[in-house]
Structure formats: structure tokens, C-alpha cells
N, C-alpha and C positions, 0 to 999 in steps of 0.2 A: 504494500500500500504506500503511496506518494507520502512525504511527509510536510507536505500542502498544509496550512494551519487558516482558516477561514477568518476574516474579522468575525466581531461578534458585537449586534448592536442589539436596542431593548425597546419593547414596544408597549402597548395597551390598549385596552379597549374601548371603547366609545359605548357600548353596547353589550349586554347579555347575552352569552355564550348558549346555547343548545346543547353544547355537543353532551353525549352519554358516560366518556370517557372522564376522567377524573384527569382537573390538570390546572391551572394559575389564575382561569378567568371567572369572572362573576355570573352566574346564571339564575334562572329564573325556578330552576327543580326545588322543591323544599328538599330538604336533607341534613347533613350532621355537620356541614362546614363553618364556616365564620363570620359569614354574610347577613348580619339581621334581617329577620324579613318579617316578626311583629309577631304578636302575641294570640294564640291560638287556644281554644276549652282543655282542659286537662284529660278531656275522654277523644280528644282527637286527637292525641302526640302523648301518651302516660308516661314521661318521664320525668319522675321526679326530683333528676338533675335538673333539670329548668325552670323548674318550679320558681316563680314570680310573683311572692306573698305581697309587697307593694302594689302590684299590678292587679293583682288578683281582689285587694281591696277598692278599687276604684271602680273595678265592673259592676254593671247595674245589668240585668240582676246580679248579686253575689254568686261567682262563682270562682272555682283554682283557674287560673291561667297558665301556660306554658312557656317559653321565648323559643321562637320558631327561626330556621336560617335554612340558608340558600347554599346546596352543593357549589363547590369548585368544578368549574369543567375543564375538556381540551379542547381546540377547533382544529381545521386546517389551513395553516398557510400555503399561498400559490405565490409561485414565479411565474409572472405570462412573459414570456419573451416575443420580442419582435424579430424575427428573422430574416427581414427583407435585406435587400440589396445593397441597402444605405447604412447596414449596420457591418459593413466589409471595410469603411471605413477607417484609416490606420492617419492618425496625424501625430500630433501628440504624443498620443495615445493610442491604445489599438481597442475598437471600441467591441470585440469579440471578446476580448482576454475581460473587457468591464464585463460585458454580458457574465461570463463565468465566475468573476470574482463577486459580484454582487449577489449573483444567483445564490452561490456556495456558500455566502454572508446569511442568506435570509434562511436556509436549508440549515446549517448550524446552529443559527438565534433562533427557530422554533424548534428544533429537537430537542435544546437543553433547557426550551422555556416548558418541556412536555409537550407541545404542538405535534401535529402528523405536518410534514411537508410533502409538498406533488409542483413538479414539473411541467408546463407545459408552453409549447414555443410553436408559433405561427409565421408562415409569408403568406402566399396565397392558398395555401392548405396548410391543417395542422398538422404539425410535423408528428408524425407517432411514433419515429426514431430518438427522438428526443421526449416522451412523454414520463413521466416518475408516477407512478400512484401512489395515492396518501402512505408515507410512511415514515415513521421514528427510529427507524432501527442505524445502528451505529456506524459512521464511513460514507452514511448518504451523503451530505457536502460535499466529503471530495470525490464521491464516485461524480457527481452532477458537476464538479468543475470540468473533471478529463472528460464529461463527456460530452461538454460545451464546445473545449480547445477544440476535442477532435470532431467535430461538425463542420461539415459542409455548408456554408451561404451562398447560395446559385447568383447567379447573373440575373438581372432583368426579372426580380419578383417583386412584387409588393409586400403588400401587409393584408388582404383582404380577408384573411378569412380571420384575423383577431375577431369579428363580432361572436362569430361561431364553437370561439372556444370554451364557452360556457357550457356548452354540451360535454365539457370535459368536467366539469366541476359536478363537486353534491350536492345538493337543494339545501342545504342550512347554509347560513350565511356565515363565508370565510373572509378572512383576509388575504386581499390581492396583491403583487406587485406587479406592477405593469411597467415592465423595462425596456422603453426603445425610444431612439430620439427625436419619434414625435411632428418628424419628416414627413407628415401624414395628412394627405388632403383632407378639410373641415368635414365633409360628408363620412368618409369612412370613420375620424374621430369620432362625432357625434353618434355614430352607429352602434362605433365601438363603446362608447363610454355610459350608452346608455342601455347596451345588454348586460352590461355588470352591474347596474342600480342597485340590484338588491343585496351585494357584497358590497365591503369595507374595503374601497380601492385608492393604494397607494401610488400615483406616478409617478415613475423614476425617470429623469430624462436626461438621456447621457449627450453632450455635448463635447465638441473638441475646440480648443480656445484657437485650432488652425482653420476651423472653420469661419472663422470670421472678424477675430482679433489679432491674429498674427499675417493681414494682409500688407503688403505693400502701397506705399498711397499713390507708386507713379510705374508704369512699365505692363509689359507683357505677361498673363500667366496663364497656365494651361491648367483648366478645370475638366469635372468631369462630371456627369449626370448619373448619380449612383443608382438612381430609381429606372430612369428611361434609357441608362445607357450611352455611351458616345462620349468623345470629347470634343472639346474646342476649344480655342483660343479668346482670351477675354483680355482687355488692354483697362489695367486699375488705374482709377487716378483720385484723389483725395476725396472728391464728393460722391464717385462710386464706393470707396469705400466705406466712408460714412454712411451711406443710403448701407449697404450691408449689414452693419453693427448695426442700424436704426433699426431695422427689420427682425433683427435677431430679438433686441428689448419690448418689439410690441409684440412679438411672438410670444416672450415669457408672459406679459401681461393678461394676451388672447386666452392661451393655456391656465392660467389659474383662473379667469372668469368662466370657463368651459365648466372645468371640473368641478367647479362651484356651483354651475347652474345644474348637473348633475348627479350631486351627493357624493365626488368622490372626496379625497382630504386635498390639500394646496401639494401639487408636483413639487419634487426635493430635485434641484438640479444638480447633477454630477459632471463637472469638467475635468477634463483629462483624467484625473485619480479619485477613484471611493474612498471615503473615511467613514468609519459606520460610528464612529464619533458622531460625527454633525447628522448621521442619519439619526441616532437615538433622541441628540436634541429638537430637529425636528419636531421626531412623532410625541417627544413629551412635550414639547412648548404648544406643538400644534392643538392636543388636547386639553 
């Protein structure tokens, strides 16, 4: 086995947990855990470790009361990845190796939070070379980094069928990462962002600072169309490149009004390198 070591960041929840499995989040099941959930008859819950003589005086009519609480559960966290064309992308940074690094981060940080983690990565079909199903068991991180590195990104695919990959998920409501940089015409966004409604959907959007900040302001440069394909030649010059960088900041702007008018959290953006540092404070400043 690699001796690969994942970051490790920390999350929480906004929300009531379902799941059946016993694990760190708040859920809605009565049961034996730590979660006050309020005071119940003495012939509905007979345990007379809870017994609540104070409480139990205030009821009208007179009767024993109980203190009643709420099981700890587990969920599943997801990696959606984006697999299209534009995520071949090497500046900086090599935004395949982010793909896997961050993957491998969030696969890590729910196994040891008790979480099940699942894999799943789209272009224009879901990749089910690349798919994980829910699971906790030990090595999955780094098995899901090597098996990111060693994936194939074709030429000339999109992202289309991210809306579809909800058919990969379980009907309780998980938390999502959704990792790709977002290079994604507003229709298929909007399609996208609104078949995960009913999950807890975190964007992750990986950016390269040679994408748009480390341009030239005067001369020749050869780009290329990572989505359509093709190169050609494009002549920089100071208010081209401004117009660039302008486009990139209302882009970030675009993206967190998006995700907001569709219940997901505010996109964490990642340039050149992950720190799951600044992703934990994020997700806890965010809450």
C-alpha cells in the first residue's frame, strides 16, 4: 500500500442525520444518545435513570416524566467529480492530481468522522470505472487517490451527465462535494445544481492562478479550448487582460448567487494547492 497520507479537514451539519448506523451527527431517532429531545410519561420510556422529579412536578396533570434524547447517527459523504476535458488542465498546478488529492481528503475526513464515503465522477457519462460505493473500510482514500492519478480524461467531453449522477446516490440526504472548475455553461449548472437540492452540496472549484493571473499584459500567446478542442493564437495586451481577470471575479460572484438560489453552501475556491485547513474553516465559519 502507497504511503500516501491524505489531509484531513472537519465538517458538520446543518441538518438531522437519518442514517440507521451509529456515528457523530444529530438525528431525529429517539434513542440512548446525548441529544435532548424533551421530556416524555414514565410508561412511554420506564427508565428510571431519567427520571425528572422537577419536571415531573410541573406536569399538569401530575405525573413521572422521563428526559428523552436523540440517537447519534452516520451519513454518506460523496465526491462528485467533474471529469470533463477542462479538468486535463496542468498550469500551476495539475488540476487531476487536485481532483485526487481533495477526493482522498474528503474519503479520509468521513471514514475517521465514522461517515461511509462513495465515489462518483462524470463527463458526458458516469464514469463507473471510477465509481466507490458507500464505504468505511480502511485504505479507501488512498485506494481513490491511485485511482484518480490513474484515470483517463478523454479529449472533447463535457460534463453532461453530472445532473444524472444522483441516480448514483441513496435517497437520505448526504453530503456532497462537487469538484470541478465550474467551466460549465449556466444551463447545464443550473440542471446540475438543482438535481442535488435535496443533499447538502458543497462546491469545490478548482482554479489555476495561470488561468488568468499569471497573463502577460503585451505579446502573442497560444491558448487552447479545453472543452471544444483546438488551439489558436490570441495577441494579450493590458485591457485584454484585465477584461480576463474581470470575468474570472464576476464569475466567482455568478457562482455563489447560483448556489444560493439553490440550497447549496457558498463554493470554497481552491487555487493551485488544497489546504483542508481553510476547507474546515470554511465549512465551520460557513455554519
Amino acid at each position: 500500500m502507497t504511503s500516501f497520507t491524505p489531509q484531513e479537514f472537519y465538517y458538520r451539519l446543518h441538518w438531522r442525520a437519518r442514517g440507521a448506523q451509529p456515528g457523530a451527527h444529530a438525528t431525529r431517532t429517539p434513542g440512548s444518545g446525548a441529544d435532548f429531545a424533551g421530556h416524555v410519561p414514565f410508561m412511554d420510556n420506564p427508565d428510571p435513570r431519567r427520571l425528572d422529579l422537577r419536571a415531573s412536578l410541573r406536569v399538569i396533570p401530575r405525573r413521572y416524566v422521563v428526559r428523552s434524547f436523540y440517537e447519534r447517527g452516520a451519513i454518506v459523504v460523496y465526491a462528485l467529480l467533474d471529469t470533463s476535458t477542462s479538468m486535463r488542465f496542468a498550469g500551476n498546478a495539475e488540476k487531476k492530481r487536485l481532483l485526487a488529492d481533495i477526493a482522498a481528503a474528503i474519503a479520509w475526513s468521513a471514514t475517521r468522522s465514522g461517515d461511509a464515503f462513495s465515489l462518483v465522477a462524470c463527463d458526458d457519462v458516469v464514469r463507473q470505472d471510477l465509481f466507490s460505493p458507500p464505504s468505511a473500510r480502511r485504505g479507501l482514500a488512498q485506494e481513490v487517490h491511485k485511482k484518480i492519478l490513474a484515470t483517463d480524461i478523454g479529449n472533447n467531453v463535457g460534463a453532461q451527465a453530472l445532473p444524472y449522477a444522483t441516480e448514483q446516490l441513496r435517497p437520505s440526504r448526504s453530503l456532497i462535494f462537487l469538484i470541478s472548475d465550474f467551466h460549465l455553461d449556466e444551463e447545464l449548472l443550473t440542471r446540475t445544481l438543482s438535481s442535488f437540492s435535496a443533499h447538502d452540496v458543497v462546491p469545490v472549484v478548482l482554479w489555476d492562478s495561470s488561468e488568468y493571473k499569471d497573463l502577460p499584459n503585451w505579446g502573442w500567446a497560444r491558448v487552447r479550448d479545453m472543452e471544444g478542442g483546438g488551439d489558436r493564437s490570441l495577441f494579450l495586451r493590458r485591457s485584454l487582460t484585465q477584461q480576463i481577470q474581470q470575468q474570472y471575479l464576476q464569475r466567482k460572484d455568478d457562482l455563489k448567487v447560483l448556489c444560493r438560489k439553490f440550497g447549496a453552501r457558498a463554493p470554497f475556491f481552491v487555487e493551485d494547492e488544497f489546504d483542508a485547513g481553510l476547507l474546515t474553516r470554511h465549512l465551520l465559519e460557513a455554519g
